[in-house]
N, C-alpha and C positions, 0 to 999 in steps of 0.2 A: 537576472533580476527576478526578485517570488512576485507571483502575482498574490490574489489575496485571501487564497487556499493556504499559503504558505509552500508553496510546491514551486520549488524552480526548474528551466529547461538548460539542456547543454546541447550538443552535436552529437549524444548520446540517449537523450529522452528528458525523461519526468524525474526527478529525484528529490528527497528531503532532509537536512540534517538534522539530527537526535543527538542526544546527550546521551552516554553509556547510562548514567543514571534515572536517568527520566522512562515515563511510563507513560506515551502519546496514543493520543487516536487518531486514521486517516480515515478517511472518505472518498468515496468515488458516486458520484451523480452519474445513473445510463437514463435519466429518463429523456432528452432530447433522443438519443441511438434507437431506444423502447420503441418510439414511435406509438405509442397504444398498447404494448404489451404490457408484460410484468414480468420480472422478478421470481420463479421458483425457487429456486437454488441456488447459493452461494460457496464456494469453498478458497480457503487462501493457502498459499505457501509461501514459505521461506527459506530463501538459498544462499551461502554463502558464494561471492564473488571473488574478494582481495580479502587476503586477511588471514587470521588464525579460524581453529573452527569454533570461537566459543557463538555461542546462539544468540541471534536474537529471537526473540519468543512471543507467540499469539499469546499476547495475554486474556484477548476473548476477542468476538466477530458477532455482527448481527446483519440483518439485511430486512430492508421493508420493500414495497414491489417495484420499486424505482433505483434506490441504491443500497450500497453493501458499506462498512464499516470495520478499521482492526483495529487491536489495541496494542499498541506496540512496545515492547521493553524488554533491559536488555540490551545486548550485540559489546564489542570491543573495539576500545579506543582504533581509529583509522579504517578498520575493517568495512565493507561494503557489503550489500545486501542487492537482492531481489525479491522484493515482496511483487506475489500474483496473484489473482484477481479472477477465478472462472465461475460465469455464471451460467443459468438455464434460465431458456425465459419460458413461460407459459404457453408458446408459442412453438416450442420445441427447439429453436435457438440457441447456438453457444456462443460468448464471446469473452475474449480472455483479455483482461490487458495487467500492466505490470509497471512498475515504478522502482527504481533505485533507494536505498535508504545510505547515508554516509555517515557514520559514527563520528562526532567530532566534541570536542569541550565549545559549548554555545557559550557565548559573553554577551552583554547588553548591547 
């Protein structure tokens, strides 16, 4: 069931479907985690899982001192993803997390 991120859970994590053709942005909120910190650093990657190798692609990233931001687009029909997530907090902290993407044709 997607909660209201648009992000659904399996026995396997966090995951989201895309459109081959579509060109999404996700979100990730650490400021409960922050506690009072913030935000220095941001970086993402993208890893093929199942699938052929064509890419899916940072189409850009940004981060304010609470959450980070991709934009996603790109990847092939069925193929699966791991988009990840490391940040640095101000605080000298690191913490990484990561999300599924599932390539699929989206219908109404």
């Amino acid at each position: 069931m997607a909660d209201t991120t648009g992000f659904y859970r399996d026995r396997n994590g966090v995951y989201v479907e895309k459109s081959p053709g579509a060109t999404l942005d996700y979100a990730l909120d650490y400021t409960t985690w922050l506690d009072g910190d913030t935000i220095s650093s941001s970086s993402w990657t993208v890893e093929t899982i199942t699938g052929d190798t064509s890419a899916l692609t940072n189409a850009g990233d940004s981060n304010t001192t609470t959450a980070t931001s991709i934009s996603l687009s790109g990847g092939s029909l069925n193929n699966v993803y791991t988009v990840t997530n490391t940040i640095v907090t101000a605080g000298g902290l690191t913490e990484v997390r990561n999300f599924r993407v599932t390539i699929k044709n989206r219908s109404i």
